[in-house]
C-alpha positions in Angstrom: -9.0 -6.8 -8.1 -12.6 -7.9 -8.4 -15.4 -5.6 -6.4 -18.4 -7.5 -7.1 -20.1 -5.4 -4.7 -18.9 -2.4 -3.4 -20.0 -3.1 0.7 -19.0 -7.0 0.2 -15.8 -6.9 -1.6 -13.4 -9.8 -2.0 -10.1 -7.6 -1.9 -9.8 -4.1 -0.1 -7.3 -1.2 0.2 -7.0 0.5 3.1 -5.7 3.6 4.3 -4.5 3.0 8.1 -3.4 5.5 10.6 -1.7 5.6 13.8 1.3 3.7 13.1 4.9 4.1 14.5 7.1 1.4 13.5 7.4 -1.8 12.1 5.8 -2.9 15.9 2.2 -1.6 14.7 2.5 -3.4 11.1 2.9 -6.6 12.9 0.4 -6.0 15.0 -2.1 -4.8 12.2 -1.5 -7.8 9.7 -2.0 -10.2 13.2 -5.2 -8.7 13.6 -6.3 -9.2 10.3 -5.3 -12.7 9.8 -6.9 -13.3 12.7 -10.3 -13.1 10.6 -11.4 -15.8 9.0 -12.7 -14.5 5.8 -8.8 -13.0 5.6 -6.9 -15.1 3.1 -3.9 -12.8 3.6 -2.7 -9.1 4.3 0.1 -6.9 3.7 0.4 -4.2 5.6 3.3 -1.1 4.6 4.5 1.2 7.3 6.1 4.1 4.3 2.4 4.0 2.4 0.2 3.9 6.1 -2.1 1.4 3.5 -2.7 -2.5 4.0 -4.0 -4.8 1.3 -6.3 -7.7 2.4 -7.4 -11.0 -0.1 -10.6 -11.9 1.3 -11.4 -16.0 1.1 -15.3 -14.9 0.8 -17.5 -11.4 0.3 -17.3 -9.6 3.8 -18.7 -6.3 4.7 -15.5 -3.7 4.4 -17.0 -2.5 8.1 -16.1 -6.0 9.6 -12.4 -5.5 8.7 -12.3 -1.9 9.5 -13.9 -3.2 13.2 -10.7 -5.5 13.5 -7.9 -2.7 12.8 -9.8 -0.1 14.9 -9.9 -3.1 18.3 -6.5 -3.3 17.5 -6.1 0.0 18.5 -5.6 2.1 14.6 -7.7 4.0 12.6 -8.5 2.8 9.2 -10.4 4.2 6.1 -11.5 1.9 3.2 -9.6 3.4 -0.2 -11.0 3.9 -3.7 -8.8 2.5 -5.9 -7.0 4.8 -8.3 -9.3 7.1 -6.7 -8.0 11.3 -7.8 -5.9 12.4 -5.3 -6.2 14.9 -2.9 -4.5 17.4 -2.1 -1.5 16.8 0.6 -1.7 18.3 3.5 1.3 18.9 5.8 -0.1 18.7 9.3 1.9 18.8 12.9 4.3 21.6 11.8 3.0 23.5 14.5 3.5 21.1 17.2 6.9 20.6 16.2 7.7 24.3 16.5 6.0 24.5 19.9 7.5 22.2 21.7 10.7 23.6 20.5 9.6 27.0 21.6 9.4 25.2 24.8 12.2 22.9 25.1 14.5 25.1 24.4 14.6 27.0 27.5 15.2 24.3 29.5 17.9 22.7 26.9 20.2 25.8 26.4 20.6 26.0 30.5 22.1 23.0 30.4 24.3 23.6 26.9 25.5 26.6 28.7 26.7 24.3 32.2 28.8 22.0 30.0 30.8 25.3 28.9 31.1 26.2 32.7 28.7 28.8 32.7 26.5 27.9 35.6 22.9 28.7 34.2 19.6 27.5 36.1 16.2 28.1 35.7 13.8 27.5 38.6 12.4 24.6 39.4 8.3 25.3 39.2 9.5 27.0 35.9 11.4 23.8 34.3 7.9 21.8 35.1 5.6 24.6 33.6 7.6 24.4 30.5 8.1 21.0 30.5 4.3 19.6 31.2 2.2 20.3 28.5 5.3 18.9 26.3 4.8 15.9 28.5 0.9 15.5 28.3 -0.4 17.4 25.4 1.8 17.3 22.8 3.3 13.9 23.9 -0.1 12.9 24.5 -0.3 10.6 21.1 2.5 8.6 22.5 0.5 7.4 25.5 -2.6 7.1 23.5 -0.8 4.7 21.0 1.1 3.4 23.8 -1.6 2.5 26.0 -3.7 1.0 23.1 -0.5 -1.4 22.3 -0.8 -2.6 26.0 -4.4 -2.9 26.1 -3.3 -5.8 22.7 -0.6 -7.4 24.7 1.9 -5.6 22.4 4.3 -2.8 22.3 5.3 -0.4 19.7 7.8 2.8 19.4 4.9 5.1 21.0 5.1 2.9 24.5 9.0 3.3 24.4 8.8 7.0 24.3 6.2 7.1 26.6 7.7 4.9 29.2 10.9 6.5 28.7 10.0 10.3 28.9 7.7 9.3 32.1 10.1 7.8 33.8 12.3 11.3 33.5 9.1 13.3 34.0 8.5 11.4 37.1 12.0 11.3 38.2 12.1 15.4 37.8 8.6 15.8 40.0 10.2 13.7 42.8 13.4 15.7 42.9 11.6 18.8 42.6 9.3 18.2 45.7 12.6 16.9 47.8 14.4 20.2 47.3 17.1 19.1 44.2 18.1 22.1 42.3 19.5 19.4 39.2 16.5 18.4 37.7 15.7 16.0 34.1 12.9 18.4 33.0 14.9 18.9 29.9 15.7 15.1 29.2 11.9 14.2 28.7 10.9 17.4 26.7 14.1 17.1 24.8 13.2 13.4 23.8 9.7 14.5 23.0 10.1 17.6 20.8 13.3 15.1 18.9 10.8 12.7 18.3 8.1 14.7 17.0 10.6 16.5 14.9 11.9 13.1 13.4 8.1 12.3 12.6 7.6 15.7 11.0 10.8 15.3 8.5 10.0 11.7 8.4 6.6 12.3 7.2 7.7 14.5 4.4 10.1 12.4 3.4 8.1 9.2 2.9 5.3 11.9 0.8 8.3 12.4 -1.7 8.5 8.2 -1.7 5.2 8.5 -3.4 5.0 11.0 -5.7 5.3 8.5 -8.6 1.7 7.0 -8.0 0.5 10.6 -7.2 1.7 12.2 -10.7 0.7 9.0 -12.6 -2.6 9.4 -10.3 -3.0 13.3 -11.6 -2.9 12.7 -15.4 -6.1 12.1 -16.3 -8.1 15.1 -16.7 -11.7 15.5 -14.3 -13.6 16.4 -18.1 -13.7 15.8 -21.3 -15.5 17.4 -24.2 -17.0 15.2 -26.2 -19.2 15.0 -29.4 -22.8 13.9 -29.0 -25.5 14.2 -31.8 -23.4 16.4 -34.2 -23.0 18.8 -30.7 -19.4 19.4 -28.6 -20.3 18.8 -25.0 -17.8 19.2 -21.9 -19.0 16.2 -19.1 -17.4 14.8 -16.6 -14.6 11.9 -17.3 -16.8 9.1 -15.6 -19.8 9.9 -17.5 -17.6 8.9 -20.8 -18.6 5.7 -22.1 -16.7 3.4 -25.1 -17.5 4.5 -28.5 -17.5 8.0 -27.5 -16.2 10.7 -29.7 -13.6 12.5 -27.7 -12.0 16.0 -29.1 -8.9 16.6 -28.0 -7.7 20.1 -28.4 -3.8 21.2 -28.4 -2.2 21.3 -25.1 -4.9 19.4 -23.8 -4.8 15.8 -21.8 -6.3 12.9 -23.9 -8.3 11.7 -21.0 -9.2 8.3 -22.6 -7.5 5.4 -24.4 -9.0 5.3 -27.7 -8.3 5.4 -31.8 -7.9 8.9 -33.5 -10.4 8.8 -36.4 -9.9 12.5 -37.5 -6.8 15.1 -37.5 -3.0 14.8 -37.0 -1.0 15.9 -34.1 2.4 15.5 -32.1 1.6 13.9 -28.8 4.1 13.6 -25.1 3.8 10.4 -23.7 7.0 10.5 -21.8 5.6 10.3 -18.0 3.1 7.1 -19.6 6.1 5.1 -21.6 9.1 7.2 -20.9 9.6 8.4 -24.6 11.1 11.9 -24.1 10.3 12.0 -28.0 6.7 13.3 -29.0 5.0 10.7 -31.4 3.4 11.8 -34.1 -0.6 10.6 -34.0 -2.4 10.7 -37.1 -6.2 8.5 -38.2 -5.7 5.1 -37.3 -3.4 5.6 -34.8 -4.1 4.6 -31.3 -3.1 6.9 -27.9 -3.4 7.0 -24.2 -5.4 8.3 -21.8 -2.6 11.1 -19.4 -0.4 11.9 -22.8 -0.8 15.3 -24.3 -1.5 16.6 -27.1 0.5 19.0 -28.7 0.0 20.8 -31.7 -3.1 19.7 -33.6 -6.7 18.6 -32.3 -7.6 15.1 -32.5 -10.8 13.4 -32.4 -10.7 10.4 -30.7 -12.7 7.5 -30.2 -13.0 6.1 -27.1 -11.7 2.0 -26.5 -11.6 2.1 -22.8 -12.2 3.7 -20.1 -11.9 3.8 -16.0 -10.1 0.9 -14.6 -9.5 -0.7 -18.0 -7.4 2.2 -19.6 -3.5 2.0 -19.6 -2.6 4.5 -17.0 -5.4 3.0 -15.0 -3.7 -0.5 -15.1 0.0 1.0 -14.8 -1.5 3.0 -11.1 -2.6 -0.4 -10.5 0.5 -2.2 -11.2 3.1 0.3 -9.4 0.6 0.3 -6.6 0.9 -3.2 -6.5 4.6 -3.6 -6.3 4.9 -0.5 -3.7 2.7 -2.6 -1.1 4.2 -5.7 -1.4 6.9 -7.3 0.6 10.0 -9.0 -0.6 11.1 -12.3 1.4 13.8 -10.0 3.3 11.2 -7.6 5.2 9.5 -10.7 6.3 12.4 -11.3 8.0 12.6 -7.8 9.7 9.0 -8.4 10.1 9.3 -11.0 12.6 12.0 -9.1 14.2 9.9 -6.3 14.9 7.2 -8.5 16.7 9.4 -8.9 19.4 11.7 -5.8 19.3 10.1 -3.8 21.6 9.4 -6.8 24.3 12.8 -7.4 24.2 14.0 -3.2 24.5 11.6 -3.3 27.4 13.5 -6.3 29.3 17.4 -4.6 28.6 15.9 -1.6 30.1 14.9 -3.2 32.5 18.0 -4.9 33.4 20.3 -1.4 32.6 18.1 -0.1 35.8 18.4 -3.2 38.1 22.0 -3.5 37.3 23.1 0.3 37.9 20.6 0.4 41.0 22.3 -3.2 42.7 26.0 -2.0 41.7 26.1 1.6 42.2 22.8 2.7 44.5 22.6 4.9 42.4 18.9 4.5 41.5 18.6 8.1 39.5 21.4 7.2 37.3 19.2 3.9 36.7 16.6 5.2 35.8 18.2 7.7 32.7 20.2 5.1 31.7 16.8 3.2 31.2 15.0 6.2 29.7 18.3 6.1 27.2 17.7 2.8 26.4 14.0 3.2 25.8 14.2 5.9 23.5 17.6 5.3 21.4 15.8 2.1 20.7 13.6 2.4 16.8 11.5 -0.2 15.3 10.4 2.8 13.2 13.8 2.6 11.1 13.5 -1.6 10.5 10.0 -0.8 9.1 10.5 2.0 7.1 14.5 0.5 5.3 12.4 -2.1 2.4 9.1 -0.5 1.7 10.6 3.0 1.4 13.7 1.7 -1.3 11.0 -0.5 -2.8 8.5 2.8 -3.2 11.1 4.9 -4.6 13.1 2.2 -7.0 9.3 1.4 -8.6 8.5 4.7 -8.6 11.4 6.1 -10.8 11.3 3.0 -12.6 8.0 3.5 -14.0 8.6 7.6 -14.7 10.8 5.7 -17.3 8.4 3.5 -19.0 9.3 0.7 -16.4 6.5 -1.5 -14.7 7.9 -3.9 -12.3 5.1 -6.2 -11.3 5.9 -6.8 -7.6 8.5 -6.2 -4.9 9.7 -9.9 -5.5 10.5 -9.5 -9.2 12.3 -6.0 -7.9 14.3 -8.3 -5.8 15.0 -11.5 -8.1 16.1 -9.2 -11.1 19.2 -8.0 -9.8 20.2 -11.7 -9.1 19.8 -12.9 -13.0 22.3 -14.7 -14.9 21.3 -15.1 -18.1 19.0 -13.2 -20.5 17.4 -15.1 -23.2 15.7 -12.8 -26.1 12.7 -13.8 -28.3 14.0 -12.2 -31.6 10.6 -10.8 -33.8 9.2 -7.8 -32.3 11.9 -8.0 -29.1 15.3 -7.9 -30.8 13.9 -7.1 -34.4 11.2 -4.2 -35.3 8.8 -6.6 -35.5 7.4 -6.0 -39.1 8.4 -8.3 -41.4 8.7 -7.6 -45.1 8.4 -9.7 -47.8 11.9 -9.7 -49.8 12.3 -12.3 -51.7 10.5 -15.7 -53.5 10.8 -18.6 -55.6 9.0 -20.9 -57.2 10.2 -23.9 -58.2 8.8 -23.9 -61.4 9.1 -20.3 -61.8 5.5 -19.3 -61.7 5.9 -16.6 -58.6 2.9 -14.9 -59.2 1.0 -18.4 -58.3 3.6 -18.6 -55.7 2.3 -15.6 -54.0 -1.5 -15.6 -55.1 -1.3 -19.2 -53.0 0.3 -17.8 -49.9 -1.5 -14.9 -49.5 -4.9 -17.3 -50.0 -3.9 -19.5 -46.9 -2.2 -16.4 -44.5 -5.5 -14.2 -45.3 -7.4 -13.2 -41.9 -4.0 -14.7 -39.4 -3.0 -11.9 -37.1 0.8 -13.0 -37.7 3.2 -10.4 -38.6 4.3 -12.7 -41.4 0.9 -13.1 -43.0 0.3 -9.2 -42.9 4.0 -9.2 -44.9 2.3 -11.7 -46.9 -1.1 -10.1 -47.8 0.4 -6.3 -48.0 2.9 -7.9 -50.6 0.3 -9.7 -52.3 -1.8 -5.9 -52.8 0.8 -4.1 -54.1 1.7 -6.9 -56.6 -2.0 -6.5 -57.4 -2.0 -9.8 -57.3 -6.1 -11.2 -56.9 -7.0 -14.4 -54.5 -9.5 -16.1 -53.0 -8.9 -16.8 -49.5 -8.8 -20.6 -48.6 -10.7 -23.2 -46.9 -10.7 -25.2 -43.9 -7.2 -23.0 -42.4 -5.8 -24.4 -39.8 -3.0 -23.1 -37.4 -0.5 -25.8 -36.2 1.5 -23.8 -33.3 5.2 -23.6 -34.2 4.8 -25.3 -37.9 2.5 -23.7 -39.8 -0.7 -23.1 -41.3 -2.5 -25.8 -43.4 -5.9 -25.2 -45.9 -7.6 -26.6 -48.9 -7.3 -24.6 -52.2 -8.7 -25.6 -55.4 -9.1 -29.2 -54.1 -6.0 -29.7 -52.9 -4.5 -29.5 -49.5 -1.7 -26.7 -49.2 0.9 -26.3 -46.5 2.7 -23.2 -45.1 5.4 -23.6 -42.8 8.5 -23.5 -41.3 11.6 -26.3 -42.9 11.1 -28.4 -39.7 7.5 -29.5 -41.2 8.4 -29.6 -44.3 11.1 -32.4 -42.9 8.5 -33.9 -41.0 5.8 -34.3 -44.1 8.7 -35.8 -45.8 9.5 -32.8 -48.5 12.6 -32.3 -49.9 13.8 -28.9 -50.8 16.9 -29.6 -52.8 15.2 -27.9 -56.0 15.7 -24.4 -53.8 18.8 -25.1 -51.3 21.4 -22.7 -52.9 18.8 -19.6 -53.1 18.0 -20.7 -49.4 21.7 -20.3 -48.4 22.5 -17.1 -50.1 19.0 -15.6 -48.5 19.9 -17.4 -44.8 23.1 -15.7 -45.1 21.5 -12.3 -44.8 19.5 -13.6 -41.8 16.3 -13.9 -43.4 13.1 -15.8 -42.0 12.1 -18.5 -44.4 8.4 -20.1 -45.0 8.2 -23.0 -47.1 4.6 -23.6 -49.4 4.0 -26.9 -50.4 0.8 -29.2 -51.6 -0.7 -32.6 -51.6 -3.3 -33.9 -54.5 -3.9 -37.3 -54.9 -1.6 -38.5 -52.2 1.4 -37.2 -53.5 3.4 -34.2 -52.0 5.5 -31.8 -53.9 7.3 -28.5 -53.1 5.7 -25.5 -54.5 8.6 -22.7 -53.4 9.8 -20.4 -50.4 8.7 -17.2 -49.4 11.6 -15.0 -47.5 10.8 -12.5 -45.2 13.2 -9.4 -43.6 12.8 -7.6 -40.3 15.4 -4.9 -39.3 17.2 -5.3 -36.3 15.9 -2.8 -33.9 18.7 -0.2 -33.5 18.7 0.0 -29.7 19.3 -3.5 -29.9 23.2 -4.1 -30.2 23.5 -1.3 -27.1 20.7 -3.5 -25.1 23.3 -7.0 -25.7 26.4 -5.0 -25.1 25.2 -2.9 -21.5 24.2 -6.9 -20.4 27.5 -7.8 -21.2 28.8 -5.4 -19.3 26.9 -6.3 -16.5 28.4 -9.6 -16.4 25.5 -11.6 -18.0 25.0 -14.6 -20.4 22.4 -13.9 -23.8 20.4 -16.5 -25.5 18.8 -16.2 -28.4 15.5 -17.9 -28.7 13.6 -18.0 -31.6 11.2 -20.5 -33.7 13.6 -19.4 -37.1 15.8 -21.5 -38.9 19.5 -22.1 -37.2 21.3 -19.6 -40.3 18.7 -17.4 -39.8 18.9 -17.3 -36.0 23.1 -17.2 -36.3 22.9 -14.5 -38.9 21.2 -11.9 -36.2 23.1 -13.2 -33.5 26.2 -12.6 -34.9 24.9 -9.3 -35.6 24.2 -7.8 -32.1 27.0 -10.5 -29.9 24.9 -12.7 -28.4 26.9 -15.9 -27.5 23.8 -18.5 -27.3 21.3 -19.7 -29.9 18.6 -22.2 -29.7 16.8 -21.9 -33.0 13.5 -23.4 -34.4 11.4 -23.5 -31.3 7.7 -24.2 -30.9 6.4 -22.0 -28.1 5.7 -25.0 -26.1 9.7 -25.9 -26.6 10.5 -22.5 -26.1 8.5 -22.9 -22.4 10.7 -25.9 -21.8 13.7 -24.7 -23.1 13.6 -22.1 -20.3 12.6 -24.0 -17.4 15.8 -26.4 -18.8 18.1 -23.4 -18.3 16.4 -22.8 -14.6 17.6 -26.1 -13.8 21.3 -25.2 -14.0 21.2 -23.1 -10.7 20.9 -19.7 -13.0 18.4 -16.9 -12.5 17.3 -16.3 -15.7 15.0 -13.9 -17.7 13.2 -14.2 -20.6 12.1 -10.9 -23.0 9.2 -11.5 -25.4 6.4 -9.5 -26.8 4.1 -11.0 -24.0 1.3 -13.1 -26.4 3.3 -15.6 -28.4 6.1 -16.1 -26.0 3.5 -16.1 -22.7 4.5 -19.7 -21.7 8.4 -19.4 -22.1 7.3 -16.0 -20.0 6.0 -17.9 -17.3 8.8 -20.1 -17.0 11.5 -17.8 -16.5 12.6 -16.3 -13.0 12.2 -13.0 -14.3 10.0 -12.2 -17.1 9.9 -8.8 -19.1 6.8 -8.2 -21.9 7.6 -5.4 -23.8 4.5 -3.5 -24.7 3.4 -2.5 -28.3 1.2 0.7 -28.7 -2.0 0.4 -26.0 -1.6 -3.4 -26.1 0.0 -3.8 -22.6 0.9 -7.7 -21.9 0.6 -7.1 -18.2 -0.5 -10.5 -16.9 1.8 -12.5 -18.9 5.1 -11.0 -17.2 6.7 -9.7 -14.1 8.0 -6.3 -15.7 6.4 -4.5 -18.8 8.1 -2.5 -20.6 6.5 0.6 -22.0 8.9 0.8 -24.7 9.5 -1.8 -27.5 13.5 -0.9 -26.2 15.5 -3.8 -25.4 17.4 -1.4 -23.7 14.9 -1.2 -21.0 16.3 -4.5 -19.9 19.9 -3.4 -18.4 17.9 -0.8 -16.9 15.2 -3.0 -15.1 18.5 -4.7 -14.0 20.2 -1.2 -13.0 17.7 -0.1 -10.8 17.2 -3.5 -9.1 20.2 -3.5 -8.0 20.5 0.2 -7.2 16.9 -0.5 -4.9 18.7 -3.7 -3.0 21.7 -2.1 -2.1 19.6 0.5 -0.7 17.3 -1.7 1.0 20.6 -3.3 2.4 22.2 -0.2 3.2 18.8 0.9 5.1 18.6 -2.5 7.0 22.4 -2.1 8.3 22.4 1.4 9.5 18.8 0.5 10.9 20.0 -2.8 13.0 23.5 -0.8 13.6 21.6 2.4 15.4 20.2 -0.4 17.4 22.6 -2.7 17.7 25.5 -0.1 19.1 23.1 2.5 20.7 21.1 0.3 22.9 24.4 -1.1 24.4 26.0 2.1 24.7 22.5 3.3 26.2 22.9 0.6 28.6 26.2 1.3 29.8 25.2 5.0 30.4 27.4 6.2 28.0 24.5 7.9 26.6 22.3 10.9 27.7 18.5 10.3 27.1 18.7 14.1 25.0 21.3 12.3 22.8 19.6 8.9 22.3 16.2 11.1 21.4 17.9 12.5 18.5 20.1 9.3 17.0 16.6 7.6 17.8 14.8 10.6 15.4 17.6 10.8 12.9 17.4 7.2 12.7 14.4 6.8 10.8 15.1 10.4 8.1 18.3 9.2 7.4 16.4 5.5 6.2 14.0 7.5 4.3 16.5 10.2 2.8 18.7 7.1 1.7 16.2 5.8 -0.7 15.1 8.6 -1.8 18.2 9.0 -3.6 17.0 6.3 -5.9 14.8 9.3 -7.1 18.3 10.7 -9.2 18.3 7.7 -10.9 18.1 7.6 -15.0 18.4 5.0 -17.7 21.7 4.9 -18.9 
């Protein structure tokens, strides 16, 4: 998101209102693309919000004009914005109009028992009006606003429907009938505004995820200012601040504890039911709480830039978006309700031409009109989609977009970066040799050319190096070759530190050192090879081994995929032993060993052209472009350092077992959504028939029309039980 101006922005959120059914989100999104400055919008019936990409700066109040002609109501949104308190409203319509409905239902209840109950005529239409016209009077608002855009929606089926009863009952009543359809219309009425009311609730509970992630952060802070403690407000913290964090208190900022110790909860950030224990040096979250000591923090981000700020923003994402399949409900919907509008239609010239019988007609229209729901086809994706991301990311989950959500429960194959993703990703120095026996020089020479590289081998290097007490000078000229190794200039000669594929390509034999090499490859060790060059001539100077346990989550992670009936690869820039040594370890079946991260990138799109869906797990930096190859991609996140951009699911947790469960809850959220889509078309599908062939009464089709749309709703929200396994 990019606001460079607040009144021009080039993306907006916005909250919209006055929606029914999957009718008005058509009918939204066409109004907006029909801007030009609108590069695209999505619009989501279960979150009432629409996203729009702007082609160029546009006042907000330009695209707020276009959804209000349209005929809704739209607000621009703040994003990440604290939320406010929800507010139930319509409760007490709902309970009028069944305080007046039911007098004219029960009569009727009572005649299909035999008991010949009536109430009069004049009293059936003062109970049954201000149903009709005041608290049905949203449905001919909305409806008439749908007409007046050449479209239709849920709102003009109801209103149609109940005014045709309405209107049949005030005819009758003036020609003397005692049987009368009073209760028909203000049944339908009071069922439909019921089925809102629960429907409403429903979707609030869809949402809570973003709500509780939204309510973390605490509205102050106290910090320290000029040697004095100071309580401001949480915007009015800037970076470099000095934050105290009390015990039971909310760390309101991401930043690095410089003084104290303490136990902190991160568990609704990364899922960790396990408090961590934060001491100096240690970094922490903005949202997690603090347990048991007071820290003093200082501050490294802040606002849109802090962790749970980016996680709101990327669960906000994914809950907004639409998957390929509701783009196909979505052009059903544009022309559900013209087409409900012609079978009723048709159901009334049919039953009027065969029978005469022009009142039957017209309820078995009005049962057509109002069993019909577009509501339901709108609310089966986004509402599965809200509620699978949502309990994903109470688990330390991210998933990026609904897309990814989709793709993931399709994947074949799995392919695993090893350091840092299948291994703890801290490397230890364990063993080396010198070919001339000299290890000291050995390591004083390493630790020269690996001094100031961020990578997890040279800090094994360097920390080895200090406790060996061993004193260098760190080299000249370094320079990093990507997937060989690192090359420098010490004490006039050049040196080189790499991998045995280099040393093969500079033409360097190892033979001096191949039976230490195989014992330590046995044990799955990483091996770097040091050699120089002076006067033209190259020679081998020794091998430096490295360790890195096996992350224990990680033989669970391989086993739960292979009990989901999916292929592992291991992919890793190590030598082939080393690679088959940790394989062989945790059961993975596939090794491709000694890969650059450009091969690695290649590698994977390779394995995409075999007609398999595959994933690929890496730390997120190193492994970006094999991470942008894959289908799937899954960055699992390390401390505050959140690779976010580089993948379509981050994981919160350095757990490879956070995979199978991606993979769990994908395909829990698509069988929902494909549950939700069948018993949406299926309502429709037998009930407007069996409307049709009045084999329904309108009171009857109100209610399968209501329950419709909470039983879509209540079926995702069953995704909310979900846990990781």
């Amino acid at each position: 998101m990019q606001n460079k101006d607040p009144h021009h922005p080039v993306s907006l959120d916005l909250s919209i209102s006055g929606m029914s059914c999957a009718s008005c989100v058509s009918q939204v999104e066409k109004a907006l693309n029909k801007l030009p400055e609108v590069a695209s919008s999505t619009v989501n019936l279960a979150t009432e919000r629409a996203h729009v990409e702007l082609l160029k700066e546009s006042p907000a109040e330009r695209i707020v004009q276009a959804i209000v002609d349209a005929g809704y109501g739209a607000e621009v949104l703040a994003r990440h914005a604290r939320p406010k308190p929800e507010i139930q409203t319509g409760g007490w319509h709902v309970a009028f109009a069944i305080a007046l409905s039911l007098p004219l239902i029960v009569p009727m209840l009572l005649n299909l028992f035999g008991m010949h109950v009536m109430l009069p005529g004049w009293l059936q239409w003062l109970l049954a009006t201000p149903i009709q016209f005041w608290l049905g009077g949203r449905f001919y608002r909305t409806g008439w606003k749908a007409v007046r855009n050449r479209s239709g929606n849920m709102d003009l089926l109801v209103a149609i429907g109940t005014s045709a009863a309405y209107g049949l009952s005030i005819y009758m009543l003036f020609r003397g009938d005692l049987h009368l359809y009073f209760e028909a219309s203000a049944a339908v009425i009071t069922l439909v505004l019921l089925g809102k009311w629960l429907e409403g609730r429903a979707k609030r509970q869809t949402s809570e995820a973003i709500r509780a992630l939204q309510a973390l952060n605490p509205e102050a802070a106290c910090v320290r200012r000029q040697d004095k403690e100071v309580e401001i407000a949480l915007e009015e913290v800037v970076i470099d601040d000095l934050v105290i964090v009390r015990p039971g208190e909310r760390i309101p900022v991401d930043g690095l504890v410089i003084e104290g110790r303490s136990h902190v909860d991160e568990a609704l950030i990364t899922g960790e039911s396990k408090a961590i224990n934060k001491e100096s040096g240690s970094r922490v979250t903005g949202g997690a709480v603090n347990l048991d000591g007071v820290l003093l923090v200082r501050t490294t981000a802040i606002g849109a830039e802090t962790t749970l700020a980016r996680i709101i923003r990327l669960v906000e994402d994914a809950q907004i978006a639409k998957p390929e399949i509701q783009r196909l409900v979505d052009k059903v919907s544009a022309v559900f309700v013209p087409v409900v509008l012609v079978i009723a239609l048709a159901a009334f010239l049919a039953w009027t031409g065969f029978t005469g019988d022009w009142e039957k007609a017209i309820l078995n229209a009005v049962s057509v009109l109002v069993i019909a729901c577009p509501c339901a086809l709108g609310l089966a994706t986004p509402t599965a989609i809200m509620a699978g991301t949502g309990v994903a990311a109470r688990y330390g989950i991210l998933i990026k977009d609904a897309n990814a959500l989709e793709l993931a429960h399709k994947i074949n194959e799995v392919v695993f970066d090893k350091t840092g993703t299948l291994t703890a990703g801290k490397p230890a120095l364990t063993a080396l040799h010198a070919v001339n026996g000299d290890n000291e020089h050995l390591l004083a020479m390493a630790a020269a050319i690996e001094h100031g590289s961020a990578h997890p081998l040279a800090q094994a290097v360097i920390d080895h190096a200090n406790k060996q007490g061993i004193a260098y000078s760190p080299a000249n000229g370094l320079s990093d070759l990507p997937g060989l190794g690192l090359q420098a200039e010490i004490e006039g000669q050049r040196v080189y530190l790499g991998n045995q594929r280099w040393m093969q390509q500079l033409g360097i034999s190892s033979v001096e050192l191949d039976e230490q090499v195989k014992t330590i490859e046995d044990y799955g060790r990483t091996i770097s090879w040091l050699a120089s060059e002076q006067d033209g001539q190259l020679r081998l100077i020794g091998m430096l081994a490295f360790g890195d346990e096996i992350k224990p989550s990680a033989r669970l992670a391989i086993k739960r995929l292979h009990g989901l009936k999916l292929d592992t690869v291991l992919l890793t820039g190590d030598n082939l032993r080393s690679a088959e040594s940790v394989a062989g370890q945790l059961g993975i079946e596939k090794i491709l060993a000694e890969q650059s991260p450009e091969t690695k990138a290649t590698t994977v799109a390779a394995l995409r052209q075999q007609d398999r869906i595959i994933a690929m797990v890496g730390d997120g930096i190193n492994d970006a472009p094999a991470l942008a190859m894959a289908d799937v991609s899954f960055a699992m996140s390390t401390g505050t350092d959140v690779a976010m951009h580089s993948s379509d699911v981050t994981l919160m947790r350095s757990d490879p077992n956070l995979v199978a469960d991606t993979i769990d809850i994908s395909r829990r959220t698509y069988n929902k959504i494909k549950q939700n889509l069948f018993w949406a078309f299926i309502y429709n599908l037998i009930g407007i028939p069996l409307a049709a062939f009045g084999l329904l009464n309108p009171i009857i089709a109100g209610a399968a029309m209501a329950l419709s749309s909470v039983s879509v709703v209540a079926n995702a929200l069953t995704l909310r039980n979900w846990k990781p396994k």
